[in-house]
C-alpha positions as CSV (number, residue, x, y, z in Angstrom):
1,X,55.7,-280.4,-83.5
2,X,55.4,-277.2,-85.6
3,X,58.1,-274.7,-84.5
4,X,56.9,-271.1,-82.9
5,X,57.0,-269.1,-86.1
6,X,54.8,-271.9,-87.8
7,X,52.1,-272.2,-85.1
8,X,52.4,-268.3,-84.9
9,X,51.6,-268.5,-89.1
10,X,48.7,-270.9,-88.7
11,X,47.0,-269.2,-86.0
12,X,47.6,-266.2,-88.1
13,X,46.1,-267.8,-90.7
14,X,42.9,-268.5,-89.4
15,X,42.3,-265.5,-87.6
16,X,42.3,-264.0,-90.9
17,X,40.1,-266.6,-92.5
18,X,36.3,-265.4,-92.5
19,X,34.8,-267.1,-91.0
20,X,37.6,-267.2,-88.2
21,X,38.6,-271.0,-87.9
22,X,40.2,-271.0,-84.2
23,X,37.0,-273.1,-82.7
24,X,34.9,-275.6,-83.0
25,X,32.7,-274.1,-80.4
26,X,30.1,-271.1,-81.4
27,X,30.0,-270.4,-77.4
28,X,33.3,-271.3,-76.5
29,X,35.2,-269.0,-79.1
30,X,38.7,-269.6,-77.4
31,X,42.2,-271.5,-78.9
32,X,45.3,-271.4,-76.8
33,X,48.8,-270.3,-78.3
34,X,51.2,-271.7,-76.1
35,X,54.4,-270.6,-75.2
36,X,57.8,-271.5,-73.2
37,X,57.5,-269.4,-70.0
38,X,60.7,-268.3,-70.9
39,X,60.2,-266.5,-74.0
40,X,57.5,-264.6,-72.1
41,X,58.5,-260.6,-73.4
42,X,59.3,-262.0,-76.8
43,X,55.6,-263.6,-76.9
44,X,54.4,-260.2,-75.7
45,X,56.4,-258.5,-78.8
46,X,55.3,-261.0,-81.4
47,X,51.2,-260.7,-79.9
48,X,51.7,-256.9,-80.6
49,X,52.6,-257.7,-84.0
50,X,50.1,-260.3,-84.7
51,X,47.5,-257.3,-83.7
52,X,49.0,-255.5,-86.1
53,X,49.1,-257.4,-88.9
54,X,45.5,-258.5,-88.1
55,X,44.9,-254.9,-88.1
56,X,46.3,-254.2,-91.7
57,X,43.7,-256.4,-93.0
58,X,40.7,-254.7,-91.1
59,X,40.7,-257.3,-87.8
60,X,40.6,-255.1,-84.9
61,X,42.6,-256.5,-82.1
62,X,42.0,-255.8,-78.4
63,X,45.1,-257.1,-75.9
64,X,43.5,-257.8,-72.4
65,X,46.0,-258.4,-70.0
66,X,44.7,-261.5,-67.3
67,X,47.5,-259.6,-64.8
68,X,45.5,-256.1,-64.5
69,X,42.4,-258.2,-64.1
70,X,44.0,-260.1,-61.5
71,X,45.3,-256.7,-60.0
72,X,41.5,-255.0,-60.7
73,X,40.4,-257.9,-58.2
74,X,42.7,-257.2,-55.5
75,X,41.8,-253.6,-55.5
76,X,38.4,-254.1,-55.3
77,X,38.6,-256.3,-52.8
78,X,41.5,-255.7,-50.5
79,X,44.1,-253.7,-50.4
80,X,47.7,-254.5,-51.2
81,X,49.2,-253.6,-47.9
82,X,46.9,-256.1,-46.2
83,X,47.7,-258.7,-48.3
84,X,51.3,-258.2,-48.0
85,X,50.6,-258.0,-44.2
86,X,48.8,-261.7,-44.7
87,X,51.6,-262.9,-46.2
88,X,54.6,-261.7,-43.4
89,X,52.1,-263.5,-40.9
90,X,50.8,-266.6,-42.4
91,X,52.7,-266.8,-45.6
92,X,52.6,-266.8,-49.7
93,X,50.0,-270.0,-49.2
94,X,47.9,-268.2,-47.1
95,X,48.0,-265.0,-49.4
96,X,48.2,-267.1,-52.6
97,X,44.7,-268.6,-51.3
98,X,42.8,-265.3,-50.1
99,X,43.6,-263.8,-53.6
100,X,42.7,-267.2,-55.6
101,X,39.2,-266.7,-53.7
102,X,38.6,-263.3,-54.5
103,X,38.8,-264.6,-58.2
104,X,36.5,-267.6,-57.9
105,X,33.9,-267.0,-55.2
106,X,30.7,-265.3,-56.1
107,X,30.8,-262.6,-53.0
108,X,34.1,-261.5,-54.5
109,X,35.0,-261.1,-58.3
110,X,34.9,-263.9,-59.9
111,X,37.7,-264.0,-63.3
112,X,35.5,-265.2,-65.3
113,X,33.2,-262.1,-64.8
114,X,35.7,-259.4,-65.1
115,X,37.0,-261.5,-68.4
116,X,33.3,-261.3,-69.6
117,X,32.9,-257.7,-68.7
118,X,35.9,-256.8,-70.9
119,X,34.5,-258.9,-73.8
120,X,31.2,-257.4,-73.7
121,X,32.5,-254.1,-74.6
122,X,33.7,-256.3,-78.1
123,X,31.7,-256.7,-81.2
124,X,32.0,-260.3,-82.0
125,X,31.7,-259.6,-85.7
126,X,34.3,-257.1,-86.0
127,X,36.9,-257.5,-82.9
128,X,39.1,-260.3,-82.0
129,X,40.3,-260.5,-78.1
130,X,44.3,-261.9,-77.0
131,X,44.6,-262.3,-73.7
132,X,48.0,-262.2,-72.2
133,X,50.4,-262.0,-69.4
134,X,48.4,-265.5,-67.6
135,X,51.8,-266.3,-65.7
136,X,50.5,-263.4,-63.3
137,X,47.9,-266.4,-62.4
138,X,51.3,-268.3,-61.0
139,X,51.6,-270.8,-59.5
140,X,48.4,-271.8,-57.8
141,X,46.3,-268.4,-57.9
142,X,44.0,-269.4,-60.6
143,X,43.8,-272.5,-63.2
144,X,43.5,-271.4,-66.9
145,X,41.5,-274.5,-67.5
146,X,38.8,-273.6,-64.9
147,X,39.2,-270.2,-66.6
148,X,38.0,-271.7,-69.9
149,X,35.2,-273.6,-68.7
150,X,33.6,-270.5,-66.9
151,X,33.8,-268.7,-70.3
152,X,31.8,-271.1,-71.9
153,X,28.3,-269.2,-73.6
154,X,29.5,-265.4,-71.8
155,X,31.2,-264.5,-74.7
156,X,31.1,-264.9,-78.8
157,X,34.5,-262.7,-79.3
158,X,36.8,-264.8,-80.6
159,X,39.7,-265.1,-77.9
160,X,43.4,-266.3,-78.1
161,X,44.9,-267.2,-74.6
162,X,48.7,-266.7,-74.9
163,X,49.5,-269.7,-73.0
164,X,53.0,-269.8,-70.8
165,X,53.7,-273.8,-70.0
166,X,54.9,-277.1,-71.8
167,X,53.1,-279.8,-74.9
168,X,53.0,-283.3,-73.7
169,X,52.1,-284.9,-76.3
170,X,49.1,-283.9,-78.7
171,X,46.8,-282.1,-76.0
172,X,48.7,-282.3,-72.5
173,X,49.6,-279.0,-71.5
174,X,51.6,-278.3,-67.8
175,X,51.3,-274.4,-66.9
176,X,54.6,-272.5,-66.7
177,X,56.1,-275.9,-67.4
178,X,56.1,-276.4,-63.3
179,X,57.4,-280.1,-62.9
180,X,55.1,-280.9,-59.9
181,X,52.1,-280.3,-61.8
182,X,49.9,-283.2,-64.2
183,X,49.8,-282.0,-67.6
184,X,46.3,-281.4,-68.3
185,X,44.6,-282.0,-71.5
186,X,40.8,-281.5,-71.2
187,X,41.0,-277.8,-72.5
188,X,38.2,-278.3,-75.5
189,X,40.1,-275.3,-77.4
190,X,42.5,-275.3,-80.7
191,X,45.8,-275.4,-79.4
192,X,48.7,-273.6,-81.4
């Protein structure tokens, strides 16, 4: 397997290319750059950069972080003192489930929708979206997979998900590395 710096190099690579090469999908413009959970701040540093050097050469970058969307939700939809209160009474399950509906059920707001909401404001031509800090979806709040299959024909940006989790093999990916969980490897994206 490519080490960081090289993956980091060919993703950079064909963000630059024209046209962009991170998909094979015109309606599912997404590729996943995964990460050890661990290196979590330094991935943060090294995205910045990326967005910079895309930027040099007249790709304009646009960092969305998925943990101020998932913050937007609870907001809109609750307040954090309440939850908190959920969670002393019934516990983090119980809270971990209200706020993993309020990102998936239609009478709430839906992820995918606020996700789609900040890409619209993109020009698919000129901007490129990364989309960072997903360990805030941890551990059971929302499944980046199911993320990516909502997004499939809302957006034409093209979109890097800064993933934090393991490689097994060629395609299995396990979120945040978490050993009771199956890696999954039905993503349909470029992994990095």
């Amino acid at each position: 397997m490519p080490s960081f710096n090289e993956r980091l190099s060919i993703l950079e690579d064909d963000l630059k290319a024209d046209p962009i090469r991170i998909s094979a999908y015109h309606d599912l413009p997404f590729a996943l750059f995964r990460y050890d959970p661990a290196d979590e701040f330094f991935m943060r540093k090294e995205a910045s950069l990326l967005a910079t050097r895309l930027g040099n050469v007249g790709k304009s970058v646009k960092i969305i972080s998925l943990a101020e969307l998932l913050w937007a939700a609870i907001e809109e939809n609750d307040d954090i003192d309440s939850l908190a209160e959920e969670e002393k009474e019934f516990g983090f399950d119980r809270a971990q489930q209200t706020v993993h509906k309020y990102l998936t059920d239609e009478d709430f707001t839906p992820l995918p929708d606020l996700l789609a909401e900040k890409l619209s404001e993109l020009d698919p031509r000129h901007n490129i979206a990364f989309l960072t800090r997903a360990a805030a979806l941890a551990p059971s709040i929302y499944q980046i997979s199911q993320l990516l299959g909502q997004m499939q024909g809302k957006t034409l940006v093209p979109t890097v998900l800064f993933y934090p989790g393991a490689m097994e093999g060629t395609t299995g990916l396990r979120f945040m590395d978490m050993s009771d969980r199956v890696p999954m490897g039905s993503y349909r994206v470029k992994i990095y």
